[in-house]
N, C-alpha and C positions, 0 to 999 in steps of 0.2 A: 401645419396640419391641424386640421378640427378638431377638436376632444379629446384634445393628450396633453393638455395644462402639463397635470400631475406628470405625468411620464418624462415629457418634455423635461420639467425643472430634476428631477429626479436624476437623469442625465447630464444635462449641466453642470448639478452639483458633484457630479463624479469627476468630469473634467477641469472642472475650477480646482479639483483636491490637486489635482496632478498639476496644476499651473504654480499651487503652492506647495509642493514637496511632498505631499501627502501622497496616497493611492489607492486605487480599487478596482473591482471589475461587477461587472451586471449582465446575468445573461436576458434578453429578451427573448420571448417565447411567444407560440401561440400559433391558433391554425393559419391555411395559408389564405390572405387574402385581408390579415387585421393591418398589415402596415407596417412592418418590422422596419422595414428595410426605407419606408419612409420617415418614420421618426427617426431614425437615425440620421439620414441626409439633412432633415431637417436641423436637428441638434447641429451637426458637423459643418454645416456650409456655413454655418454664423460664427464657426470656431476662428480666435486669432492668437497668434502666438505659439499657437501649437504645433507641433509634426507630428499628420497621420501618416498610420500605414493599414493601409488595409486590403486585404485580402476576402474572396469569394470560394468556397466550398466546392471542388468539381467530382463529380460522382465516380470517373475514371478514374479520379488518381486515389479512391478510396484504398486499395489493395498497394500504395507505392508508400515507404515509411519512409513519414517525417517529407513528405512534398509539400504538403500545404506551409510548414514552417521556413520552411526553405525560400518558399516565395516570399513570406511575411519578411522576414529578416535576411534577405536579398541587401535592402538599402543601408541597413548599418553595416555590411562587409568592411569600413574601416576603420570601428569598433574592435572586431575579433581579436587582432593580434594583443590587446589590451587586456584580454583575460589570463586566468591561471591556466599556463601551458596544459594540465588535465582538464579543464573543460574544452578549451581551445580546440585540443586533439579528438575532444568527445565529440565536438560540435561537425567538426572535420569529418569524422566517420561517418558520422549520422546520415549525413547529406551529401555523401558520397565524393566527396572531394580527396579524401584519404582513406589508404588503406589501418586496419588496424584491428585489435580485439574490438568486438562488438559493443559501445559502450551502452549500460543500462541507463533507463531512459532517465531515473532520478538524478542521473548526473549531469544530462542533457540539458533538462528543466534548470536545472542549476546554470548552467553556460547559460542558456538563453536568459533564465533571470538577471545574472551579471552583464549580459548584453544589454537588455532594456534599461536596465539601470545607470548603466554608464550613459547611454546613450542619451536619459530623461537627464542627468547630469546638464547636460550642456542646452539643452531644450526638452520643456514638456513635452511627451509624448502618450498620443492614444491612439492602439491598436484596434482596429476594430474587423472582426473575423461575423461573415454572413453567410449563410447556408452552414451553421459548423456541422450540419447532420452527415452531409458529404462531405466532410474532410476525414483525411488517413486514420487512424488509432492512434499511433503515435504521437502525430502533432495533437490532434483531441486530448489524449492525455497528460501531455510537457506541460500545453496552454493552458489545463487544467491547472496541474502543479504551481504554474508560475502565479496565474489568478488567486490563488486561493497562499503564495508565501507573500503579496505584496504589502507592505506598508509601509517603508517610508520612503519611497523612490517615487520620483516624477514620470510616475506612469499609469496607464486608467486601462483597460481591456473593455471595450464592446463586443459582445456574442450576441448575434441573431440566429435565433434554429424553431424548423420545427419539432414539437413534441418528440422527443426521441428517446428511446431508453437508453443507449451510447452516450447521446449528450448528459443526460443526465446523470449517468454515471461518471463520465470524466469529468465533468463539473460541480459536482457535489459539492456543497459549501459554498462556492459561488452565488451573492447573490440573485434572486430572480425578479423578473419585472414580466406578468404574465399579461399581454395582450389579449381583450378581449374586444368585442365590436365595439364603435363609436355608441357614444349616448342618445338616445332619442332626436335633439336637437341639432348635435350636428352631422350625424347621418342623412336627418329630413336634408339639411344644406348642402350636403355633397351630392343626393341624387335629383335634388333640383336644380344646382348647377352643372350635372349632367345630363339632363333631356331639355330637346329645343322645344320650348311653349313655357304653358302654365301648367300646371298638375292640377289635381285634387288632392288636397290634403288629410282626407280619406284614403286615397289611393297612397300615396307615401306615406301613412303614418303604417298600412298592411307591409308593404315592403322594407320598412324598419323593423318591422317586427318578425317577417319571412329570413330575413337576413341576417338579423342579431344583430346590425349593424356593422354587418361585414363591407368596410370602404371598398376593397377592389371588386367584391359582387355588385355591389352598391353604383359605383363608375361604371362598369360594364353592360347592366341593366343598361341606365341611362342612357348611353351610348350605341347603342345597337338596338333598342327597341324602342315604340314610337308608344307617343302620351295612350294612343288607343290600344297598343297591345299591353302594355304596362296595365292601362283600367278592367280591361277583359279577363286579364290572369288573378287582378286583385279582388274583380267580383265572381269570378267561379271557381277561387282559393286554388288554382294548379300549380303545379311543382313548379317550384324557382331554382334557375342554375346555379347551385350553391355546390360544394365539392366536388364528388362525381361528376354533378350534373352541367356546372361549370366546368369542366375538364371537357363534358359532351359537348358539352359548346361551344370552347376552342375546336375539338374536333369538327365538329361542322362546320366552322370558317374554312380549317384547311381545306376540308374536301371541296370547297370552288376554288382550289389552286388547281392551274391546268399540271400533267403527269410531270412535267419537269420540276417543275417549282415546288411539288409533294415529296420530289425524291432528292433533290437540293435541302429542303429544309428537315428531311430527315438525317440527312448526314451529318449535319450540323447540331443536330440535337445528340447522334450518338457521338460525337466529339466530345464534347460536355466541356471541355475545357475555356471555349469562347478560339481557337486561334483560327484566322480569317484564312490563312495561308495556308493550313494542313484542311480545310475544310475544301478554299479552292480547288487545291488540287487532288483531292479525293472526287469533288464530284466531276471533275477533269477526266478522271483515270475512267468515272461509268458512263462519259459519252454528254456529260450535259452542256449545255451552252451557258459563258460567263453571265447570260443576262437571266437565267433562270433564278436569282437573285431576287430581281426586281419587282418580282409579282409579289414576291413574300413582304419584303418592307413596305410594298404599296397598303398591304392590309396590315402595316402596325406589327406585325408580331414579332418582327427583330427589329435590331437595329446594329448596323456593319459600321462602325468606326474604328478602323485598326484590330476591334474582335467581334464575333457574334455576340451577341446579349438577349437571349429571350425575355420578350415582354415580362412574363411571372413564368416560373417553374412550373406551374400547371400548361402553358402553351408547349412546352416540350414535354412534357409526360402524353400529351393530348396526341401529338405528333409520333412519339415513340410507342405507345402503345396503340396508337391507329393504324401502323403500317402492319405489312405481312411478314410474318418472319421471313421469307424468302428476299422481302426488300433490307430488312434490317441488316441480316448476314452480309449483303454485298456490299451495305454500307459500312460494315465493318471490317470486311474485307478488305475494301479499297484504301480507309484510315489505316490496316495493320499496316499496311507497303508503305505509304506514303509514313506514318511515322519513323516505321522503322527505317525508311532514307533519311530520316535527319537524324538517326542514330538516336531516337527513343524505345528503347529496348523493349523496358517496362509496357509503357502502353503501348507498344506492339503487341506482345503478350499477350493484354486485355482484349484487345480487338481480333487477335486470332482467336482467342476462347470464344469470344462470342460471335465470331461467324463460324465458329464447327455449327451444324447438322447434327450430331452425333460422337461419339469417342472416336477421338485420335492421338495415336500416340505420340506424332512427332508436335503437336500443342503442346501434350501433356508433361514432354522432357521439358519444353521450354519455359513452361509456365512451374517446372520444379527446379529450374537453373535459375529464373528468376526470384524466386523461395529464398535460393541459396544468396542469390546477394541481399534480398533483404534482410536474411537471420545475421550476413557478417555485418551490416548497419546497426544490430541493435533493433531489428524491427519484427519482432518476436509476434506479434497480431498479425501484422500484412503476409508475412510466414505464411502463418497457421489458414489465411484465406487462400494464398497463393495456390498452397498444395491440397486446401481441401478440393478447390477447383481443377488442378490435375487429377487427382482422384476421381472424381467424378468423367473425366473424358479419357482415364486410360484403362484400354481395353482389355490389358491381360489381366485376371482376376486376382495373383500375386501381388505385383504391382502396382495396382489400388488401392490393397488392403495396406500394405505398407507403408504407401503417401496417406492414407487417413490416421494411421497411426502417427505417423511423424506432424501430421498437421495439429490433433491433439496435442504432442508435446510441446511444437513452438505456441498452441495455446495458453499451456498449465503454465508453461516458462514467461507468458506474457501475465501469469497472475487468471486467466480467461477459466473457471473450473465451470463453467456451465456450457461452453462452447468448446471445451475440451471434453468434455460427457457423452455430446449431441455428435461431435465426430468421432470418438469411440465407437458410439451406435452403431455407424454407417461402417466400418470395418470389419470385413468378412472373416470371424475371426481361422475357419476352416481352412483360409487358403494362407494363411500366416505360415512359416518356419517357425521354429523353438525360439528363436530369438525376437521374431517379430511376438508371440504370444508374449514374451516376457516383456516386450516393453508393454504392449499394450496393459499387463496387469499392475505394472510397476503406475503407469498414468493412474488407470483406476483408483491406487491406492494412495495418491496424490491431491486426485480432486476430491476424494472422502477429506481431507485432511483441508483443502484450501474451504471446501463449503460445510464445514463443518456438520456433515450430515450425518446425524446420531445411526442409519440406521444401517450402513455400512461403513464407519469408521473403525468399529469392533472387528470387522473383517479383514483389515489392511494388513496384521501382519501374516495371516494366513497369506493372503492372495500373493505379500511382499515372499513369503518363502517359497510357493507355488513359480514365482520369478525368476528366484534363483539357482530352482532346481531345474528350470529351461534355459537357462544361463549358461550351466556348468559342460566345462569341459568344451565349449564353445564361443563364452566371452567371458573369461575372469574378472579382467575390469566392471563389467555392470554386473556380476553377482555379487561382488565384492560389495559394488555401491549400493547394487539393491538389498545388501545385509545390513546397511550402515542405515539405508531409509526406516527399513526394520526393526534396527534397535532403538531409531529415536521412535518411530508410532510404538515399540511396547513398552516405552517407558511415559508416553502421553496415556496411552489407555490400561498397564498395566495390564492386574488379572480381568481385566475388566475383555482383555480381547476373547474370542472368538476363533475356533480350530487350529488354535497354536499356540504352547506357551513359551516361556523366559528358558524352560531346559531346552526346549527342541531348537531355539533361535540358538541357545548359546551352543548345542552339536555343531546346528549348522555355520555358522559363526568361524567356529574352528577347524571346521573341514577346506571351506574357505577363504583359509588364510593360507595355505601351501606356496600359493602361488606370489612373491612378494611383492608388495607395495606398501606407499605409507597406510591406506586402509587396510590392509592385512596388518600392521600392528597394532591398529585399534580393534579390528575384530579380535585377533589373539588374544590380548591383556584382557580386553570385558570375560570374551567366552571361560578363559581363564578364572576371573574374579568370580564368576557367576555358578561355574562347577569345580572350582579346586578349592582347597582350604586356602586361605588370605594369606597365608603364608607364604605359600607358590606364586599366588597370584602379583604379589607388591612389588618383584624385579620384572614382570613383563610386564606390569602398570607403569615402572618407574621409566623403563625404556619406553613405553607411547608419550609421556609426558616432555620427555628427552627431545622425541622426534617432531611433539607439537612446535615447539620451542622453536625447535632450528629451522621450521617450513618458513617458507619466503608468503606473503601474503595471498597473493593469489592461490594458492595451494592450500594455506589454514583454511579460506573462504567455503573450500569446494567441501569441509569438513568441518566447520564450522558449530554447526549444531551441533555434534557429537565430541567437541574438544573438551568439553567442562568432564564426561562420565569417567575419566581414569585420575583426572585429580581430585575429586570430589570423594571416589572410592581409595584414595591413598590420603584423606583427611588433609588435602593442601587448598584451601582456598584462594591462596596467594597466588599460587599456580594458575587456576581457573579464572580468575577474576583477570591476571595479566596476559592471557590468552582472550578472554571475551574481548578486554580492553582492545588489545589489535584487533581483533575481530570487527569489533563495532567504527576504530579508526577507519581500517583498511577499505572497511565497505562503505563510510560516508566518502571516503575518496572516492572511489569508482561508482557511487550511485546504487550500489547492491542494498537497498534499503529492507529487503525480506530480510538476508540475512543478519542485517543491523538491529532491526524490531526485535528478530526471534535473541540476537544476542542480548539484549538489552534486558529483554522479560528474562531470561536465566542469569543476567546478574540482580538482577532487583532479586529471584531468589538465593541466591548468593551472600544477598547482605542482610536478607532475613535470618538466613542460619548463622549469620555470626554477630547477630543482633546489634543489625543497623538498616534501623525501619525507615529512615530518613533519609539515607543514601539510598535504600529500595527503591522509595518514593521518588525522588530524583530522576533512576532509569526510568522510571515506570514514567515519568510524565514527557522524557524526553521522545519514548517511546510511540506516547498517544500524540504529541508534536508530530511527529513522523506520520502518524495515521492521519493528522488534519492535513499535512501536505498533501497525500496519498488519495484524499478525500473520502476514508472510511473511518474515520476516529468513534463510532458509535460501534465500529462492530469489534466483539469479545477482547472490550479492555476494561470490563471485571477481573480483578483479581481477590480472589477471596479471603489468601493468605494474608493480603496488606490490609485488607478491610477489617481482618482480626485484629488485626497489630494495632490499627487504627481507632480500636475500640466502638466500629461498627458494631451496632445491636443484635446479639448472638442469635436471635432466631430470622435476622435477615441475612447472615453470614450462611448459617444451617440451612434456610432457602436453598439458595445458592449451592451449597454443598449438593443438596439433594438433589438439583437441575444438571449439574452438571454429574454427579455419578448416573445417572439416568441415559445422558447422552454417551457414557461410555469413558469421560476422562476421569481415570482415575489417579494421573499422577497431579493433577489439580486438587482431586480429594484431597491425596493424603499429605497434601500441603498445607489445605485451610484445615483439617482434621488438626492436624499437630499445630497451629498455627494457635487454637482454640484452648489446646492442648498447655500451650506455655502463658495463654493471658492467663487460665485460670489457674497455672501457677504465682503469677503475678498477683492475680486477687488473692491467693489464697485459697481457693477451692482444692485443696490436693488429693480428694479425693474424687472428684468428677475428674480430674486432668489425670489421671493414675488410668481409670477405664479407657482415655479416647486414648493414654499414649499406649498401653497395654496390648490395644486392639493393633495398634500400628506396628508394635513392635514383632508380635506374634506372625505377621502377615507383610516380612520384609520383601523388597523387590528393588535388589542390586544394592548402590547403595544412598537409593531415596530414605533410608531410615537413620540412616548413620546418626545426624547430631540427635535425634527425640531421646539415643540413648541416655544420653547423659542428663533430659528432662526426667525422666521416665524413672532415673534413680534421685531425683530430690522431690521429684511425686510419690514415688515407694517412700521414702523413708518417713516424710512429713506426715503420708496416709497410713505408716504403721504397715507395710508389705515390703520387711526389710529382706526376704525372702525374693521378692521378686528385684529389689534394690541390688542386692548383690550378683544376681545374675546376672542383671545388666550392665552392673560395673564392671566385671569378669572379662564379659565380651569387649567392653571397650579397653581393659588393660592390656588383651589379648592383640586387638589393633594396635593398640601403643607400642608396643614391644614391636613387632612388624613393620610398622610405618613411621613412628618415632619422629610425626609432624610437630610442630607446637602445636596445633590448634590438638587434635588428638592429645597429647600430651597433659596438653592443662586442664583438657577436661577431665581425664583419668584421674589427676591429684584433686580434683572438685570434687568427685565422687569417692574420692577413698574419703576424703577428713567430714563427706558430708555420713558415713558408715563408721570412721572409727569413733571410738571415746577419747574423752575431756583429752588424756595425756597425751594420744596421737595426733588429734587435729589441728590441731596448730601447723604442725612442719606441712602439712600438705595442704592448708588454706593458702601458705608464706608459697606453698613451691606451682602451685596454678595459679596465684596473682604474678609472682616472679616471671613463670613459663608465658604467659600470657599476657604481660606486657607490654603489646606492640603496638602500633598504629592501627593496622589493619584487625584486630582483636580484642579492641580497649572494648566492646559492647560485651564480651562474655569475661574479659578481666574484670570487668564489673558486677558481672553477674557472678564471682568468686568474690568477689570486694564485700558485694551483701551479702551473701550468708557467710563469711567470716564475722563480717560487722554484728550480726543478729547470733552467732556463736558467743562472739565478746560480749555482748549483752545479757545473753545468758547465766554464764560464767563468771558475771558481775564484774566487768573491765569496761562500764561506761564510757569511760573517754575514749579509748582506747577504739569502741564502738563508733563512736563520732566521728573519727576521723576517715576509716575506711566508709562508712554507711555517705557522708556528705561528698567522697572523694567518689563514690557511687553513683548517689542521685544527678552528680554534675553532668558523668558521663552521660545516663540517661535522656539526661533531657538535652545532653547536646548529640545523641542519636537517634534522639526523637521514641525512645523508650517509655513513654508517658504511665504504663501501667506499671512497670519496675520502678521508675521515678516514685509512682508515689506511694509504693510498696515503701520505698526507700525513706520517704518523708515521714511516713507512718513509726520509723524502728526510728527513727529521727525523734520522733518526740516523746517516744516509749526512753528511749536514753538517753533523755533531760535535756534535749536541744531546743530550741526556741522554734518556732514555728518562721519562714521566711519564705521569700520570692522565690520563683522558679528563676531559674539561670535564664540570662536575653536567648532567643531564638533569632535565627535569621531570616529576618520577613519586614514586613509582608509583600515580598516580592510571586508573582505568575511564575508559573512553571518555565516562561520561555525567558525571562529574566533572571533565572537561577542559573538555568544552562547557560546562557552570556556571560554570567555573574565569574560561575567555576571555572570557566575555561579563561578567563581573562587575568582572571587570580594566579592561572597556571601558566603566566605569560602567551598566552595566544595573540595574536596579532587579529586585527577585523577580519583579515581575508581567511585567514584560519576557522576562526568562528562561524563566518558566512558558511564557508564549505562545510565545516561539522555538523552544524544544523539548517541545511539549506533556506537559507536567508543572504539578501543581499547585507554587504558591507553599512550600506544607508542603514538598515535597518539594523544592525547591529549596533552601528553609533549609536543611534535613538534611543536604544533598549539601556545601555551603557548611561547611558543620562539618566534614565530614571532611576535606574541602580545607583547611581552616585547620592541622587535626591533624595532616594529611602534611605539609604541605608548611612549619610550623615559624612563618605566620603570622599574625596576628593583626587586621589591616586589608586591606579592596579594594584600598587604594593601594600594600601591599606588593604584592600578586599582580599588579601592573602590571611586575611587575620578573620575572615569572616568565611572562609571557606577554604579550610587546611585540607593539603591533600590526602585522598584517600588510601 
């Protein structure tokens, strides 16, 4: 093809990676008519060695989940059996081969990446998907997924689509190759080698320029219009058939097809699919003759080999919006019968919706029976279309409102918050029951939270209690959950919400907990911790933690977000951190990747509070790993607290604080707030870190304050507010006695010997380095280690000093404490030590080379890894080399020494 050098090699070089182990994918773009779908054929028919598979986009099976992947991966069927029995089974459901829990689609994307990769194994392989605009959601988004984890498997992806905000959404990341018209030169040659004579080279140099260089306007011109009309249009500058105007064009050819051959080639186009056989006998069933056919091909506009193929997607756009709805309906009508004879349900469905007239309810059951098989697929968007589309054609006004509501939820549940909004809209909220009102507000307070929209996110937990007060007494279970959604939005936005606070959730909390389930003993123990003395509260905290423990995975998932609030308020980290842990396991097994993220970000703050900024760091990048699969890695993975930790530049940290208190998160604040709070104890500022902890402490909210106490009393005492020091010790001795964790525990003896004098500090410097001696602890044993050590210095016990202060800074800088480190280096040479290296780090390994790094150290096997962090095995290898090459090793058992467990 003319004037696609650059494109041409650009592609090539994608396929030559996958001949050699490597991989990638590219999507093509551009309006219709530059060529997509030629440069590709072009690339591809020169292709050797390779296996394609490729597949075409049909607009019917848009609302059918996971049909387009189904066809793609058709031909590797004896591949499957070769994967991990859990994808295996995912893949199975998906595409309707098996029955089973629904699996989510990151799990899917995972089976079908292990598919392609086995399969590039034995031969290079390139996929290439055209029209992806009309392909499913589902498949749109696997194929996304899988494009965007390839690298070291012998496989390449071609995408063809038009400009589509869909596409471009599930392919984010992906890169792009944007089609625009031919260059001057070789457009002039394609529409000189389409008109019979000579031109003027005036006249096509107008028509290069009329068309941008559009090759298929370009061809078509040529072709149908004569040297004299061509010069006529070009000397009295009239509109050329270019989008529209092309589409009018096609149109006018049809309309000299005689009635039979307009209503043949209509049917065909509401087919969409290309099958010759459901086409035949659809125009069979409205009376037309087999040769009605033959007018159509005579003018080029299809072509019958085994399926229909329209010339370009604009000849059936021309054809389907040319006809009268009254012809369209009966050609849908006649497709409904005829698929649904060969037992396609699905596009029965479709083509009964669109030959309704008007609402009807027995479409409408069907097309929400259809709903229900795609939500038990996994196909949570073709849902959400399925039954917006019964909604719309069912006539009792109940009944509607209800299916918009549930459509909304299989949206939110697909991730979909702006398409879950737009159907809220449409539901009558007046003709809702109490229960329908309650979900509907529970969605509301959902999509505030998925689109992070400042300007009703304040508002979620009101609308969340408003929920559960039409809940009650009517469905326990969703008021239960809608209190549990509740608790986590008032612990995101804090005092920060709007017509509800932390007392009224915790009432209502506790009113509904009567009724028993495992969420009734997380409501209980919070509402408990929130309005009783701590006292009360730490056996019905001890018992949720109890119950966390013993839940089977699926069951922690459904609770997930809310497992970390009763160990965190019983001062157990170990607790929390070994409940995330399964948490974030359980759901890279099943593909539940929301709940993996959000687990992920409350452990990274997890090892902030027990200062380890570097296992933070870890989750947090594993995290943003997960958003690049995902294809949203840019959106809200700022963290402000790490960015302190980080020793980010405190009026870009402050920004940030201020952005986000603005939008309404306040339990964000008061994480980078305190965050600020302990570097400037680390510099030494103890009297700027005394106000921001001060401010934090006064304006507690559950038990988001808990560790700053123990900051907040070696900021009092160092700033001279030994007055406010003791009070805060008070309260944490208070907790100690109560809960009587270690982590509580050893901060209490930090905070006594950091209040008492010379005689008594000692036994409780010895008794929170002792207490606190663990693994999971050694960042705030350490943080007892220095200020004993800078005690001993005081008190003129230099060496003495040396050893704790050096046994310190080690820890530091192997938790990546950098500002405590070099606190630490500083009392280091105040007590006659020598100035030296920082201890080795481990690096300079990527974020996704750590993750391979740690879990390989923890014996994980490839296929283990792969599934942990959706990547193929191949790529797992690859990553495992370069790790070996940095980091100087040679065995898994070394890299145990380079990443001890946590």
């Amino acid at each position: 093809m003319l004037g696609r050098a650059v494109e041409r090699e650009t592609l090539r070089a994608l396929v030559a990676s996958a001949r050699n182990g490597a991989s990638g994918a590219v999507l093509i773009d551009g309006d219709p008519g530059v060529g997509k779908t030629t440069l590709m054929d072009a690339v591809l028919d020169r292709l050797t060695a390779v296996r394609i598979l490729r597949i075409v986009g049909y607009e019917v099976e848009a609302a059918l989940p996971y049909a387009a992947l189904q066809r793609l991966c058709r031909p590797l069927a004896p591949y499957v059996n070769e994967l991990a029995p859990i994808q295996r089974e995912a893949l199975r459901v998906a595409t309707g081969l098996a029955e089973g829990p629904a699996p989510e689609r990151a799990l899917v994307g995972l089976g079908i990446l292990s598919l392609l990769a086995r399969a590039g194994d034995d031969e290079p392989l390139v996929c290439v998907v055209d029209d992806a605009q009309h392909l499913d959601g589902e498949s749109l988004d696997v194929l996304g997924f899988v494009a965007r984890r390839l690298s070291a498997e012998s496989v390449a992806m071609l995408f063809a689509a038009r400009e589509d905000e869909a596409v471009a959404r599930s392919l984010a990341g992906v890169p792009r190759l944007e089609l625009a018209g031919l260059d001057a030169e070789s457009a002039a040659a394609v529409l000189r080698d389409a008109v019979d004579g000579e031109i003027d080279p005036g006249v096509v140099a107008d028509f290069v320029s009329f068309t941008d260089g559009n090759p298929l306007a370009l061809r078509e011109l040529g072709a149908q219009w004569s040297i004299e009309e061509l010069t006529a249009v070009s000397i009295a500058h009239s509109p050329v058939p270019l989008g529209r105007r092309l589409e009018a064009h096609y149109s006018a050819r049809v309309a000299t097809l005689s009635h039979d051959a307009r209503r043949w080639v209509l049917v065909a186009a509401a087919e969409a699919t290309g099958d010759a056989a459901v086409v035949r006998a659809a125009a069979a069933r409205l009376g037309l003759p087999p040769t009605a056919s033959g007018e159509v091909e005579a003018l080029h506009l299809v072509e019958i080999q085994g399926t229909v193929r329209f010339r370009h997607p604009l000849v059936r756009s021309a054809v389907y919006n040319g006809a009268t709805d009254a012809d369209r309906r009966a050609a849908h009508a006649a497709l409904c019968i005829e698929t649904s004879a060969r037992g396609r349900r699905e596009f029965a469905a479709w083509h009964a919706a669109a030959a309704c007239g008007g609402p009807d309810a027995g479409v409408a059951a069907e097309l929400a029976a259809v709903a229900d098989l795609a939500g038990a697929r996994g196909g949570f968007a073709s849902r959400a279309r399925l039954l917006a589309r019964a909604a719309a054609l069912s006539p009792e006004p109940t009944l509607r409102a209800e299916r918009f509501v549930s459509a909304a939820e299989a949206a939110i549940a697909a991730g979909a918050g702006v398409l879950s909004r737009q159907l809220l809209a449409r539901a009558d909220r007046a003709a809702l029951d109490p229960v329908g009102r309650g979900r509907l507000l529970v969605v509301e307070a959902m999509c505030a939270v998925y689109l992070a929209d400042p300007l009703t996110v304040r508002d979620g937990l009101a609308a969340l209690l408003c929920a559960a007060d039409a809940f009650h007494g009517l469905a326990p279970d969703r008021e239960q959950k809608a209190l549990l959604i509740a608790l986590n939005s008032s612990m995101t936005v804090e005092d920060r919400a709007i017509g509800a606070d932390l007392e009224q959730l915790a009432i209502r909390m506790r009113a509904a907990s009567d009724v028993e389930s495992p969420c009734a003993v997380v409501l209980r123990a919070t509402s408990a911790f929130a309005l009783e003395e701590y006292e009360v509260a730490v056996p019905l905290l001890r018992t949720a933690v109890a119950m966390l423990d013993a839940m089977d995975d699926d069951d922690l998932l459904e609770v997930s977000a809310l497992a970390v609030s009763p160990c965190i308020a019983l001062w157990d980290c170990d607790a929390a951190s070994r409940l995330l842990t399964r948490t974030v396991r359980a759901g890279t097994e099943r593909g539940a990747l929301r709940e993996v993220d959000s687990a992920l970000w409350v452990l990274s703050a997890v090892e902030l509070s027990r200062v380890n900024p570097r296992r933070a760091g870890e989750h947090l990048a594993q995290a943003e790993e997960l958003r690049r699969a995902l294809g949203y890695a840019d959106e809200q993975t700022v963290n402000a607290a790490y960015l302190a930790w980080q020793g980010g530049p405190r009026a870009v940290v402050e920004q940030i604080v201020h952005a986000m208190s603005e939008s309404g998160y306040g339990g964000v604040v008061r994480m980078a707030v305190g965050a600020l709070g302990i570097r400037e104890i680390a510099e030494g500022e103890y009297h700027s870190a005394f106000d921001r902890l001060a401010g934090l402490i006064r304006r507690p909210y559950l038990q988001a304050s808990h560790h700053h106490l123990a900051e907040l009393v070696e900021a009092a005492v160092r700033s001279d507010n030994r007055a406010a020091a003791r009070a805060a010790a008070a309260t944490i001795d208070r907790y100690a006695a109560a809960s009587g964790t270690t982590w509580v525990t050893g901060l209490a003896e930090r905070c006594a010997a950091l209040l008492a004098d010379d005689a008594d500090a000692e036994r409780h410097f010895l008794a929170s380095i002792e207490t606190l001696d663990t693994h999971s602890h050694r960042g705030d044993c350490a943080r007892s280690r220095l200020v004993y050590g800078e005690w001993l210095r005081r008190v003129r016990r230099r060496a003495d000093a040396r050893v704790q202060l050096v046994a310190a800074r080690d820890v530091f800088t192997e938790v990546g404490a950098d500002a405590f480190a070099e606190r630490a280096r500083r009392e280091l040479t105040a007590a006659g030590a020598k100035p030296d290296e920082s201890a080795a780090v481990v690096g300079p390994l990527t974020s996704q080379e750590t993750a391979v790094a740690r879990l390989a150290a923890q014996g994980a096997t490839n296929a283990d890894i792969g599934s942990a962090l959706f990547i193929s095995s191949n790529t797992v290898d690859y990553h495992l080399r370069k790790v070996f090459r940095k980091l100087g090793v040679t065995s898994r058992r070394q890299l145990a020494e380079h990443f001890p467990r946590s």
